[in-house]
Legacy VTK file of the C-alpha trace (Angstrom):
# vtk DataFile Version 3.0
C-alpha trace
ASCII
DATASET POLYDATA
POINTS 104 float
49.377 134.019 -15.701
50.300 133.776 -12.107
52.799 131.046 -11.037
51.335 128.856 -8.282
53.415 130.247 -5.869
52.268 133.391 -6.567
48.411 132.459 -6.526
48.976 130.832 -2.874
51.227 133.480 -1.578
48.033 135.988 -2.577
45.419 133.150 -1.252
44.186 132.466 -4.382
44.292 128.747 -4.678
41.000 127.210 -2.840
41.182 123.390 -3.882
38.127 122.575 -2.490
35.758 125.381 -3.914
37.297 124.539 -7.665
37.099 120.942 -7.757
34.036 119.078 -9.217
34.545 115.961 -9.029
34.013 113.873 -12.909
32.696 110.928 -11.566
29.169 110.408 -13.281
27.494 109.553 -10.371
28.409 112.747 -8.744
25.777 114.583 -10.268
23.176 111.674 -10.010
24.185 111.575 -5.954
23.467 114.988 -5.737
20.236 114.967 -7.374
18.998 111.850 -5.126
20.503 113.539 -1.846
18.062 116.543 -2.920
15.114 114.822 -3.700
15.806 112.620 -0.031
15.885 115.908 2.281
12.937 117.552 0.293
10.952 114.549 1.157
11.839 114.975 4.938
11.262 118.671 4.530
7.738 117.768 3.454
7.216 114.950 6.510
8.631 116.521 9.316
7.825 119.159 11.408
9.455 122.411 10.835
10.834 121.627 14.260
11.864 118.625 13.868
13.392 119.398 10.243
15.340 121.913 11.854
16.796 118.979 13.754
17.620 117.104 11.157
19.076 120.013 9.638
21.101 120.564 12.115
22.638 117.139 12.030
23.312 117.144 7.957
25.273 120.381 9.240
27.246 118.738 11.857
27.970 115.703 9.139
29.228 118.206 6.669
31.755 120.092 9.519
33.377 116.880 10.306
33.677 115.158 6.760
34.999 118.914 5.717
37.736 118.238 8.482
38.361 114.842 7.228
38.843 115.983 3.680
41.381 118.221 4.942
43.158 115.598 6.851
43.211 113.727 3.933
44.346 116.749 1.912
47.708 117.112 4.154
48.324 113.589 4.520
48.514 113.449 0.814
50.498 116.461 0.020
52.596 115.587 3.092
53.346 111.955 1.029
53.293 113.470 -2.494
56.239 115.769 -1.077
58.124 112.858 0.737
57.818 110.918 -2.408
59.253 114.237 -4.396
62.408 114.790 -1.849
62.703 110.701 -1.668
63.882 110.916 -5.663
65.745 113.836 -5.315
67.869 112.725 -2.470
67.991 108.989 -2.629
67.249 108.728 1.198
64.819 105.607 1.205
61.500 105.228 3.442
61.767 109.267 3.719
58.328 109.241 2.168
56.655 106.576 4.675
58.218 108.578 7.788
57.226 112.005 6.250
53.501 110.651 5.393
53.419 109.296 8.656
53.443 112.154 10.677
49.904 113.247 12.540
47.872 115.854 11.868
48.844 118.354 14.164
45.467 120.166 14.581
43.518 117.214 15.298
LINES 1 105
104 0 1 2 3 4 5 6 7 8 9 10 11 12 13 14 15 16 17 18 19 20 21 22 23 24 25 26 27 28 29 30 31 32 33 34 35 36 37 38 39 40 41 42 43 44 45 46 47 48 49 50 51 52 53 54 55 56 57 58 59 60 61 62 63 64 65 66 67 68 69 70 71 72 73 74 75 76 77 78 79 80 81 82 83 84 85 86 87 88 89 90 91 92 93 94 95 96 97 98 99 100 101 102 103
């Protein structure tokens, strides 16, 4: 078995393709958000589903780009927190987590 360090030095750790998330609802969500667009799909014009297609598409580009925000701002903090313990240095964490995303 590779070491982590290993798997992301050979860009094999993809966070957001393996995680599922457990919550019950998840699946139940899913299953409604289905059902809701198939409806449309059925309503609408092929035109105008298009459209609305093309808005779900836009909605999933910029909640992908908050996720990853998120992502950094937490691994940012988790490593603050980490280097906080192992040097002592108080409020390390709060100035580390604080720092902007840099690609925004």
């Amino acid at each position: 078995m590779k070491s982590l360090l290993e798997k992301l030095y050979h860009g094999h750790l993809h966070p957001s393709e393996n995680v599922i998330p457990s919550d019950p609802q998840y699946t139940e969500l899913c299953q409604q958000t289905s059902e809701i667009i198939e409806t449309w799909k059925r309503r609408l014009t092929e035109e105008e589903f298009q459209q609305l297609e093309a808005l779900l598409d836009l909605n999933a580009q910029t909640h992908g780009m908050e996720l990853s925000s998120i992502f950094k701002y937490g691994f940012r903090l988790g490593a603050g927190i980490m280097v906080e313990v192992l040097t002592g240095e108080e409020d390390l964490a709060s100035r580390l987590s604080s720092v902007g995303d840099k690609n925004q």
